[in-house]
C-alpha positions as CSV (number, residue, x, y, z in Angstrom):
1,X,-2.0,-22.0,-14.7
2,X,-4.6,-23.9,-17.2
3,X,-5.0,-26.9,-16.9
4,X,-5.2,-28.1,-20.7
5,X,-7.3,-31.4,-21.6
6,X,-4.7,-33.4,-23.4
7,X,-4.7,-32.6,-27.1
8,X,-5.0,-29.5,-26.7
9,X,-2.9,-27.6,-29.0
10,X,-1.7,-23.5,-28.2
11,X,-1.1,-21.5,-30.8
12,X,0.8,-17.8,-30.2
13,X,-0.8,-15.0,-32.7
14,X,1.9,-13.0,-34.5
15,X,2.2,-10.0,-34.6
16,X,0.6,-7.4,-31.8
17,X,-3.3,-7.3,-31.1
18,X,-5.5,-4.5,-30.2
19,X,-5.6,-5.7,-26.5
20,X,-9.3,-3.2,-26.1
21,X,-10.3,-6.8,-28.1
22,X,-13.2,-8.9,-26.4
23,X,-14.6,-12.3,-26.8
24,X,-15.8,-11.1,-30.5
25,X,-13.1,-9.6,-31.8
26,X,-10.2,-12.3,-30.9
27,X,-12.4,-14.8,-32.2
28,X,-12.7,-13.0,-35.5
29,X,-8.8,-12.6,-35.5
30,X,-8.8,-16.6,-35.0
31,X,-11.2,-17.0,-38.1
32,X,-10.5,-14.7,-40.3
33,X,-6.4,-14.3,-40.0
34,X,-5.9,-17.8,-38.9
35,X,-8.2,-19.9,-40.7
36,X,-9.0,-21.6,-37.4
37,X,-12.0,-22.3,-35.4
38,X,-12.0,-19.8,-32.2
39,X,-14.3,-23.0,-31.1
40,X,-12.6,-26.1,-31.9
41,X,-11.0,-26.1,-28.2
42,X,-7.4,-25.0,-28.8
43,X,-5.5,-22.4,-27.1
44,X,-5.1,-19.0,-28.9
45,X,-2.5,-16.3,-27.5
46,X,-2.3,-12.9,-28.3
47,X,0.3,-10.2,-27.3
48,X,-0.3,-6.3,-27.1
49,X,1.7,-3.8,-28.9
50,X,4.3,-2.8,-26.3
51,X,5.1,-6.4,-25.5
52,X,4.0,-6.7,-21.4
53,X,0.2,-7.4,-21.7
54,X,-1.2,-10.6,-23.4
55,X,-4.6,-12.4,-23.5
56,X,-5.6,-16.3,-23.9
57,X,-8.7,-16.9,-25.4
58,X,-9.9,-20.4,-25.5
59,X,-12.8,-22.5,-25.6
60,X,-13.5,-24.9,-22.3
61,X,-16.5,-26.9,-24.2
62,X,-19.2,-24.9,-22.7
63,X,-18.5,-21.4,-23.2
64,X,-15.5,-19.3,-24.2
65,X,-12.9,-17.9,-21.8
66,X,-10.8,-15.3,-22.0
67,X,-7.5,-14.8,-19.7
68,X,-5.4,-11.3,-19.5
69,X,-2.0,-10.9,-18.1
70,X,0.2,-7.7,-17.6
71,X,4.0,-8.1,-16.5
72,X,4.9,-5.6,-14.5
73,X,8.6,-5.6,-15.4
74,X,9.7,-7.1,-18.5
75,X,8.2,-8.4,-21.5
76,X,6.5,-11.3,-23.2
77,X,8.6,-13.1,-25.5
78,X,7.1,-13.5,-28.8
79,X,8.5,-14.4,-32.4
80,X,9.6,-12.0,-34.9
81,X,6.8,-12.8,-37.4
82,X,4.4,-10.1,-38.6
83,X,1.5,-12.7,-39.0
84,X,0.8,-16.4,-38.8
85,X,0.8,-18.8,-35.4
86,X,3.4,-20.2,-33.9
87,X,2.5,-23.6,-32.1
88,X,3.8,-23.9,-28.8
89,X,3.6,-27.1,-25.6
90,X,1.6,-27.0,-22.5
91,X,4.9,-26.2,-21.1
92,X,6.3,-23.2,-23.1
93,X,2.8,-21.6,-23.1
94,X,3.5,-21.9,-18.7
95,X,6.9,-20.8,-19.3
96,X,5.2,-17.8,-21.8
97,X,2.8,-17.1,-18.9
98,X,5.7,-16.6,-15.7
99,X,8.0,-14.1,-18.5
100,X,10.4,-17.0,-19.3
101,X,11.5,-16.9,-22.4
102,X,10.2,-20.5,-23.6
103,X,12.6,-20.6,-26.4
104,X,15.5,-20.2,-23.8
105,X,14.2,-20.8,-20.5
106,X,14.9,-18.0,-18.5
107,X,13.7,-15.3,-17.1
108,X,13.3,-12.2,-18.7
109,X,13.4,-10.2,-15.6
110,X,15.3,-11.0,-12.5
111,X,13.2,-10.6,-9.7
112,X,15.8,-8.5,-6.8
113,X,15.7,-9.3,-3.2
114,X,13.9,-6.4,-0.7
């Protein structure tokens, strides 16, 4: 998990993202669509198109970092809207990042005993 410097604010991307985008091309997204600074130090979180991959880009102060995740079973929860942000807590973005549907904490996908 990140560990966020307080005041950090996270911000979900509507809408699905080319997820073949870089450093470049999510900041551009952040610029561009959002009307944000990729470098001001806030969280930016983008989904792909089929729901299970998703990528954090986010700037640490010295350089810019960029974190992927792919569920393996289930998807990522992510609001209806076509484009726009959605602000979310430290906490939902760690529910966001374990499948849990951070509107309704739970998981999306029950994990089944071997």
């Amino acid at each position: 998990m990140l560990s966020l410097p307080a005041g950090t604010q996270v911000w979900l991307v509507a809408g699905h993202t080319d997820m073949r985008r870089g450093f470049d091309g999510l900041a551009a997204i952040v610029q561009s669509t959002l009307q944000q600074n990729p470098f001001s130090g806030h969280v930016f979180v983008f989904r792909g198109r089929r729901g299970d991959r998703l990528k954090v880009l986010w700037w640490s102060g010295d350089g810019l970092c960029l974190f992927a995740k792919r569920l393996e079973h289930g998807r990522f929860v992510w609001p209806a809207a076509e484009n726009g942000a959605i602000h979310l807590t430290a906490a939902q973005l760690a529910m966001l990042l374990e499948g849990i549907d951070w509107r309704r904490p739970q998981r999306t996908w029950a994990p089944t005993t071997v």
